[in-house]
C-alpha positions as CSV (number, residue, x, y, z in Angstrom):
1,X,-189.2,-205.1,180.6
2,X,-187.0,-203.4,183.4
3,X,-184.1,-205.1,182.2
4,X,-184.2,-203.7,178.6
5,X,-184.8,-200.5,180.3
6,X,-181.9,-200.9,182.8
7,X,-179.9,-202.4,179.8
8,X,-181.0,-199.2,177.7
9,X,-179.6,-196.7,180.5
10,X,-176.3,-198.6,180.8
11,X,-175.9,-198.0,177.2
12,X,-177.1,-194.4,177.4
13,X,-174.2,-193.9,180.5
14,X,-171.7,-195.7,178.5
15,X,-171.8,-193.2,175.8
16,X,-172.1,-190.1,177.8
17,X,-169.0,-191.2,179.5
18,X,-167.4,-192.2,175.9
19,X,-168.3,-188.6,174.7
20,X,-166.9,-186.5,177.8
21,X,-163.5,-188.3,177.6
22,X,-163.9,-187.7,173.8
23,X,-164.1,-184.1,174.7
24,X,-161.3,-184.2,177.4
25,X,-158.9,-185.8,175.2
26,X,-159.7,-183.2,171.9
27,X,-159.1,-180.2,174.9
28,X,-156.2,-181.4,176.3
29,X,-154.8,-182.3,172.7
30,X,-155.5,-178.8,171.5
31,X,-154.0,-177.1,174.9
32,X,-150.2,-179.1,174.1
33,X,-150.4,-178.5,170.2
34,X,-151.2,-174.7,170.4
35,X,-147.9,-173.6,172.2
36,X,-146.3,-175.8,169.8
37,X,-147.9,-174.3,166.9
38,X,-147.1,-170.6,167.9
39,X,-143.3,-172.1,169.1
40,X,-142.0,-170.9,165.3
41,X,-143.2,-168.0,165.3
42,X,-141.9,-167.0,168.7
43,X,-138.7,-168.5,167.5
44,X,-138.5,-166.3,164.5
45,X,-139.8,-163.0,166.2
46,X,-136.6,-163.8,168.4
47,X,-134.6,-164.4,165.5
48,X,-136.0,-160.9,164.2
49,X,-134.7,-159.3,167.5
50,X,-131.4,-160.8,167.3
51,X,-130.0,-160.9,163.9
52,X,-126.9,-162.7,163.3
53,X,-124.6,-160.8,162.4
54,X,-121.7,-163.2,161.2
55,X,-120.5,-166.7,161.8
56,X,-116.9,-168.3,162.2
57,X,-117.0,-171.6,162.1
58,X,-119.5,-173.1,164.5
59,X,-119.4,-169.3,166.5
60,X,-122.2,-167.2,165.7
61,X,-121.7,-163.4,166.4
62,X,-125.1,-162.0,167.2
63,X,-126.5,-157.8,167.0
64,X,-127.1,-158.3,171.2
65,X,-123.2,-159.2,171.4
66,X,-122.5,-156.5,169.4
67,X,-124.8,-154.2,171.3
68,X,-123.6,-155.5,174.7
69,X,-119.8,-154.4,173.7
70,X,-121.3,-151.2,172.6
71,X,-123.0,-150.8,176.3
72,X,-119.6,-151.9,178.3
73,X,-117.0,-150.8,175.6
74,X,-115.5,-148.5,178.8
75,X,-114.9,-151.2,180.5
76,X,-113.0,-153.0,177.7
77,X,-110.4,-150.2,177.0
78,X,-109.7,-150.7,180.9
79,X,-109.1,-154.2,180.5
80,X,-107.7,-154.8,177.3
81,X,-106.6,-151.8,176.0
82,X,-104.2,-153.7,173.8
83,X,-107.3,-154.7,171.9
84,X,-110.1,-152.0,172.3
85,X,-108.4,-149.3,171.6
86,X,-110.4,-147.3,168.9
87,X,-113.2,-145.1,169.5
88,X,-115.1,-146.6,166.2
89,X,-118.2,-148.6,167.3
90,X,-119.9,-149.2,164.2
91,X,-121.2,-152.8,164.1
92,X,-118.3,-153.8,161.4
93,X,-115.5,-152.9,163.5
94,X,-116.7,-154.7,166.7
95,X,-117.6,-157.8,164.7
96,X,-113.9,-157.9,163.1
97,X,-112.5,-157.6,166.6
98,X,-114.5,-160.1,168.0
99,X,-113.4,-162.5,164.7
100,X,-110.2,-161.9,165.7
101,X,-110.0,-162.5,169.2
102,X,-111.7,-165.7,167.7
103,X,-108.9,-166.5,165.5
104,X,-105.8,-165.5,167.8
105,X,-107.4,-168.0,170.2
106,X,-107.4,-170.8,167.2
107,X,-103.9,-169.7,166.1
108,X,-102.3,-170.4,169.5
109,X,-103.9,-173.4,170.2
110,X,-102.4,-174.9,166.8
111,X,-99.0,-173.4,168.1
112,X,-99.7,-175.4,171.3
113,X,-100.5,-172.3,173.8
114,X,-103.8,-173.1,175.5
115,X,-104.9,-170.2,178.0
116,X,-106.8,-172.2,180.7
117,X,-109.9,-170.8,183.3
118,X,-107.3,-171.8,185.9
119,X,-105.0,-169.4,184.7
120,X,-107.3,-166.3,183.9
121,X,-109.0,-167.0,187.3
122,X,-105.4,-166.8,189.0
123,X,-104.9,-163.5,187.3
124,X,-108.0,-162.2,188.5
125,X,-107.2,-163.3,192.3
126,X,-104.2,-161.7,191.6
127,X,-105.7,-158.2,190.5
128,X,-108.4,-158.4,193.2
129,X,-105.2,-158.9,195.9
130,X,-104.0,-155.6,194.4
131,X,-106.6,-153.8,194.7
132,X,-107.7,-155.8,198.4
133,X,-110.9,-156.5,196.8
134,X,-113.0,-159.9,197.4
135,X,-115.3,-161.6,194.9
136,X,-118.1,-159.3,195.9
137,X,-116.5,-156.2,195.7
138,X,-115.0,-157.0,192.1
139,X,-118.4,-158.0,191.2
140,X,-120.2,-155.0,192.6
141,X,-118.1,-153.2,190.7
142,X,-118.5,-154.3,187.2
143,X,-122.2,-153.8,187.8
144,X,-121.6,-150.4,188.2
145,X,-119.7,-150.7,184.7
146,X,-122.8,-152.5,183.1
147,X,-120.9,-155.6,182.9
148,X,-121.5,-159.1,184.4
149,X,-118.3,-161.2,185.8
150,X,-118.9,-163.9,183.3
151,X,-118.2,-161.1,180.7
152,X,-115.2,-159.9,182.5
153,X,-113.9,-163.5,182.8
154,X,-113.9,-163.4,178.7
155,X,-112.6,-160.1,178.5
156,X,-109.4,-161.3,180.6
157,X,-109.1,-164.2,179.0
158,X,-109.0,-162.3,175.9
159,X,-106.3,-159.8,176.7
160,X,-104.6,-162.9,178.2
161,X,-105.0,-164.6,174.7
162,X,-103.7,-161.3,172.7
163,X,-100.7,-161.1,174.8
164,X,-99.4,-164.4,174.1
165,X,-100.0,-164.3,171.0
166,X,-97.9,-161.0,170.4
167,X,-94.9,-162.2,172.1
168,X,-94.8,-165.6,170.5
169,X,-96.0,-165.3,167.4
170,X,-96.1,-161.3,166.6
171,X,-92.9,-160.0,167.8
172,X,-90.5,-162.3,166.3
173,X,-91.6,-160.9,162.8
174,X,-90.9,-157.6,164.0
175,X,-87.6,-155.8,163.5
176,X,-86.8,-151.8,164.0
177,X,-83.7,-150.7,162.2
178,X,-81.7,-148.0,164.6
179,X,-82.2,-145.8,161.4
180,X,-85.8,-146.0,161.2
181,X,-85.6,-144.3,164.5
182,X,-83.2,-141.9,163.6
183,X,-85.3,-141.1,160.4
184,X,-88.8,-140.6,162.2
185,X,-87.0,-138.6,165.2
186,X,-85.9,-136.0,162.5
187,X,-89.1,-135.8,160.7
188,X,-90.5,-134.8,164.0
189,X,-88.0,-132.1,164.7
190,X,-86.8,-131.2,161.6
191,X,-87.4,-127.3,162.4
192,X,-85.1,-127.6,165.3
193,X,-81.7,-126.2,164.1
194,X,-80.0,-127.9,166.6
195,X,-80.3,-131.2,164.8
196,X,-76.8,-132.6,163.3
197,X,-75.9,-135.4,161.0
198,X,-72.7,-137.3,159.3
199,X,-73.2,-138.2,156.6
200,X,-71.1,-140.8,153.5
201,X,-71.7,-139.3,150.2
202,X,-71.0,-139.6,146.7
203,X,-70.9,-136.3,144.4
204,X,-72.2,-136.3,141.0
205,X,-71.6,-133.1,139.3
206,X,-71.9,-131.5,135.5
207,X,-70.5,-128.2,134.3
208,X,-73.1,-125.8,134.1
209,X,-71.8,-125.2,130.6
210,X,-73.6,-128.3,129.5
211,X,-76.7,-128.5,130.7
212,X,-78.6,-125.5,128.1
213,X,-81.8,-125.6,129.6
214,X,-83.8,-125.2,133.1
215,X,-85.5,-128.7,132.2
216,X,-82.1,-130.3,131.7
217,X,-80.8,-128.9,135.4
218,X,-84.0,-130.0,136.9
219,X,-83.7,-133.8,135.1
220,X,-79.9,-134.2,136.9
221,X,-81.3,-136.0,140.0
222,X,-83.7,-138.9,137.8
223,X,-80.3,-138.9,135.1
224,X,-77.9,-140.1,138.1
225,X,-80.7,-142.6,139.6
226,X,-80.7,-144.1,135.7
227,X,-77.3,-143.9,135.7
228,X,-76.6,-146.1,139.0
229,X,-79.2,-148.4,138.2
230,X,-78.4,-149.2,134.2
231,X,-74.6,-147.5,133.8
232,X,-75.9,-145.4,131.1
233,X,-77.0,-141.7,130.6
234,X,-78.4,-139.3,127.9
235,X,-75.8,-138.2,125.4
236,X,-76.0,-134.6,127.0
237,X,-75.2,-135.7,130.7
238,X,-72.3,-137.8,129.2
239,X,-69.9,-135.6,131.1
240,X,-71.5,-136.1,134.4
241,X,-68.8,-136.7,137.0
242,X,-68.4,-138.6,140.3
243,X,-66.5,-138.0,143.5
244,X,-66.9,-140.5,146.6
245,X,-66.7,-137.7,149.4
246,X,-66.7,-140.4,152.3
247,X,-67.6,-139.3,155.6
248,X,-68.7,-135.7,155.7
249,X,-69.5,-134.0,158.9
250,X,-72.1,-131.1,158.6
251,X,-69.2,-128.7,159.4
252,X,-67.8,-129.5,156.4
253,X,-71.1,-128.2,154.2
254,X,-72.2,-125.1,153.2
255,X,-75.6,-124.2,154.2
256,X,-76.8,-124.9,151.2
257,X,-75.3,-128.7,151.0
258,X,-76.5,-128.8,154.7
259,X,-80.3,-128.1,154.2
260,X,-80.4,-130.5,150.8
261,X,-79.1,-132.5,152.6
262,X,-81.0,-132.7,155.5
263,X,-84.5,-133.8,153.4
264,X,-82.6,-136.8,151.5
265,X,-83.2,-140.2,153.5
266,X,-80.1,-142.7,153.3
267,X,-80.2,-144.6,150.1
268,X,-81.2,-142.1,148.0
269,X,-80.1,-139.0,145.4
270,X,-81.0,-135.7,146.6
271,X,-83.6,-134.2,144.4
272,X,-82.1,-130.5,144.3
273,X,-79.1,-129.6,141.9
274,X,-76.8,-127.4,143.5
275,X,-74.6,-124.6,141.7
276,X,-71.0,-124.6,143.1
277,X,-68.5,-123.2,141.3
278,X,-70.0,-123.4,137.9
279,X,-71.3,-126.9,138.1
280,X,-74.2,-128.7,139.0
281,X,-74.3,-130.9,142.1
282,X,-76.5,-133.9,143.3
283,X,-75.4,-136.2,146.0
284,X,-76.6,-139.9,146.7
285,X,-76.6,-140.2,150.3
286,X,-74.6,-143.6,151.3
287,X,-74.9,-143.2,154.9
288,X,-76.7,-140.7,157.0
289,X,-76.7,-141.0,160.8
290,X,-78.0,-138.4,163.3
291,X,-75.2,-137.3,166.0
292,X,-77.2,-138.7,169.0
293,X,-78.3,-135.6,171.1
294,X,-80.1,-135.4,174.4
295,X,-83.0,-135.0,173.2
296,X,-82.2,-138.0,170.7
297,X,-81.6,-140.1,173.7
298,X,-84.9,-139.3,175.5
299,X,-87.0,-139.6,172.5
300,X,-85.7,-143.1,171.2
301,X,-87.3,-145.4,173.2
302,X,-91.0,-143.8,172.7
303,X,-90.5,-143.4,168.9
304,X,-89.4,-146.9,168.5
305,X,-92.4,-148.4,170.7
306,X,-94.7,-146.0,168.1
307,X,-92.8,-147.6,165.5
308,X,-92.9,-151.1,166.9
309,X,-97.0,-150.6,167.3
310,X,-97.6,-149.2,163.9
311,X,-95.2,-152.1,162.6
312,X,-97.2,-155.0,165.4
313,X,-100.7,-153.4,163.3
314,X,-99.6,-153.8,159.8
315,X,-98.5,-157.6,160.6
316,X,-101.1,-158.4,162.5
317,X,-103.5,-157.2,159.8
318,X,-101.6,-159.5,157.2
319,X,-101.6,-162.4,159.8
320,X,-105.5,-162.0,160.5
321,X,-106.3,-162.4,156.6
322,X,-104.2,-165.1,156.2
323,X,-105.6,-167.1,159.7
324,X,-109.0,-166.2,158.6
325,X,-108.7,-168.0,155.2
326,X,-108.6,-170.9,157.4
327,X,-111.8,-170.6,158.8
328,X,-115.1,-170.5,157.3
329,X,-116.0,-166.4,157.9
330,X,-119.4,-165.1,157.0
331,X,-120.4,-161.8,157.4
332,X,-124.6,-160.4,157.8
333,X,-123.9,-156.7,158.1
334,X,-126.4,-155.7,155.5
């Protein structure tokens, strides 16, 4: 009789035991699979917060990078100027530059140029010896900008990047003819009086007799641009005469000549007949070459780094289509 009754309480123990660790194990279960149930939806409230933005190949360009270039862009025109120089920061634009700093990196690297830490970090020794800054200091001061050295780092690296890539692969494509210069210097001054040319020029001239009408005076100019390119005219300009005038100072013009003149680029006809002596003058302009003044000399160099820059952008656009098309580029702006 006791032992049935011992037996009985064994058994009773045994399954109060069997039930608490039943209970232990369900709690402990439930306290490891709750995080992981609410994991997703932390993940996608995060994914709320940062939207993409765009991808390049296995790059993802995020609206916090965008937001953090936003916060330091200061900073960037400081240190690559080359690159961040617009004062646009809408998302689109930021997300283009960032693409192509991406790209300009790939593009060297397939033309063998590799900018390595080493190198960016023995530029920024370098600058830090210029300014007889240590680590700290440099540090302490891109705080202050709102950027972190890692970010700098990038931004160097960058700029680095960009350089190379302008003076291997950009400026090679790149060619200023001495007459572009010439051409934009004038445009620039063309009130100033002071301004002189020679010019080579062929005359093409009508009796006035001939032409009957103000539309037929007017039509002269697009009549000898026919007639250079095909060798044939309307039946009523079939008199029209030419006269190679070779070199011709601007002493040698009348005033009139002289300001015609002056608004006709090299290459072409000028676009206003000219009544001299009872016939109607046009001129194509062969040659036209501004008498280098002063003020010529001191102005060339600027105008043809302008010209070299607005040339650098044009290419550089055309190159960053064509790199792109060998990436795969999406874009999330919407």
């Amino acid at each position: 009789m006791k032992m049935t009754t011992r037996l009985n309480a064994n058994t009773e123990d045994k399954a109060n035991a069997n039930t608490n660790f039943r209970f232990m194990l369900t709690t402990t279960t439930l306290l490891l699979v709750i995080p992981l149930l609410l994991l997703p939806s932390l993940n996608l409230h995060a994914k709320l917060l940062d939207k993409i933005l765009a991808v390049i190949d296995d790059k993802i360009i995020t609206l916090s990078d965008i937001e953090r270039a936003k916060e330091n862009f200061s900073l960037r025109k400081q240190v690559a100027p080359q690159i961040y120089s617009y004062d646009d920061l809408s998302n689109e634009k930021i997300v283009n530059t960032l693409i192509q700093n991406l790209i300009i990196r790939s593009a060297l690297i397939d033309s063998g140029i590799v900018v390595t830490d080493q190198h960016v970090e023995s530029e920024i020794k370098s600058l830090e010896k210029r300014l007889n800054f240590n680590r700290d200091a440099l540090i302490k001061l891109l705080n202050s900008n709102n950027a972190s050295f890692t970010e700098y780092f990038e931004l160097t690296k960058t700029a680095i990047e960009y350089d190379a890539f302008r003076a291997t692969i950009l400026t090679p494509l790149i060619s200023i003819p001495e007459q572009q210069i010439k051409n934009a210097f004038y445009n620039r001054n063309s009130s100033n009086n002071t301004l002189a040319f020679k010019y080579n020029l062929i005359d093409y001239y009508i009796d006035k007799s001939k032409l009957g009408s103000t539309e037929q005076i007017n039509n002269l100019s697009s009549v000898v641009k026919k007639l250079q390119e095909s060798g044939t005219v309307p039946e009523e300009y079939k008199d029209i005469t030419q006269t190679d005038l070779g070199n011709v100072t601007e002493d040698g013009l009348t005033k009139e000549m002289s300001e015609v003149l002056k608004k006709t680029d090299e290459g072409t006809v000028s676009n206003t007949p000219l009544l001299i002596n009872n016939q109607y003058h046009v001129f194509f302009v062969k040659a036209k070459n501004l008498v280098e003044s002063e003020l010529y000399l001191k102005s060339k160099e600027r105008i043809e780094r302008e010209l070299f820059e607005q040339e650098a952008q044009k290419i550089l656009n055309s190159l960053f289509e064509r790199e792109k098309a060998k990436h795969f580029v999406e874009y999330f702006l919407n």
